[in-house]
N, C-alpha and C positions, 0 to 999 in steps of 0.2 A: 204279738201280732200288730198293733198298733203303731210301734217303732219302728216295722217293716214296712208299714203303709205308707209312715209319712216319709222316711227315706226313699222310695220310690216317687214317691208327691214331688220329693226336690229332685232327683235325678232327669224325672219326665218335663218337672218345670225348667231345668236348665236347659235340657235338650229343644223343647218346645218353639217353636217358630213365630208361639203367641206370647205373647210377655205384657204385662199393667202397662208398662211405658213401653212405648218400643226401640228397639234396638238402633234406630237410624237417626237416633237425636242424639246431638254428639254429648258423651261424658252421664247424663242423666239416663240413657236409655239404658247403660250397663249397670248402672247405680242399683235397679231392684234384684238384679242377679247379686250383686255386689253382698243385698242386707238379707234379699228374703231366702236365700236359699241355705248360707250359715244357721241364720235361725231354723230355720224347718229343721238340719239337722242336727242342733243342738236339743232342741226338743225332742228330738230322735234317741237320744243318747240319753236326757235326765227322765225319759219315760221307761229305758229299763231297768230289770232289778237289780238291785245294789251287788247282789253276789255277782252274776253277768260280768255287770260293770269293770268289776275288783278284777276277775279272773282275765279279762281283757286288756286291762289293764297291765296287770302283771306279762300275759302272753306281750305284747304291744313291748315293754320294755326291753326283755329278753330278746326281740327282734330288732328294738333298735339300734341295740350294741354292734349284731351281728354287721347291719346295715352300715351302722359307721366304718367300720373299717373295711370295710367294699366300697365305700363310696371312698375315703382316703386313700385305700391305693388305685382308683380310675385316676383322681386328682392328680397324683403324683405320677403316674404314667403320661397321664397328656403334658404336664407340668415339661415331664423329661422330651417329651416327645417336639413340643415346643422349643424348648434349650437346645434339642440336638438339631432343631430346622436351622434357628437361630443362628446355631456356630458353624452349621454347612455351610449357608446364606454365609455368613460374616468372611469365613477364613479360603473361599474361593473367588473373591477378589484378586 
């Protein structure tokens, strides 16, 4: 319950219009988004149970394989998609 609370703590504090520093001072106003809001959710994360943790963990893996190679062949399609503009553009001179 607790690690719900405070991840919504940080989602609402990002979102928020109110901020410790504000947003219109250049460079230092993003600085508390920057620190305080990783923390909140790291603390989010070392306040649940360790089995939780583990099994999310494991899930979270298992998706990022999937992820990779979805995200490698987008790369590779724009990649081609790029090469093909390229040699249109080049060889219609």
């Amino acid at each position: 319950m607790i690690p719900k609370f405070i991840t919504l703590l940080a989602v609402l504090y990002l979102l928020s219009p109110i901020d410790i520093i504000p947003d219109f001072i250049p460079v230092v106003g993003y600085l508390d988004d920057i620190v305080i809001v990783p923390l909140m959710l790291s603390l989010a994360i070392r306040l649940l149970p360790v089995a939780v943790r583990e099994e999310c963990m494991l899930q979270a893996s298992r998706q990022h394989k999937k992820f990779m190679w979805i995200t490698i062949l987008i790369i590779l399609l724009i990649a081609a998609m790029i090469a093909g503009t390229v040699w249109l553009i080049w060889y219609r001179r």
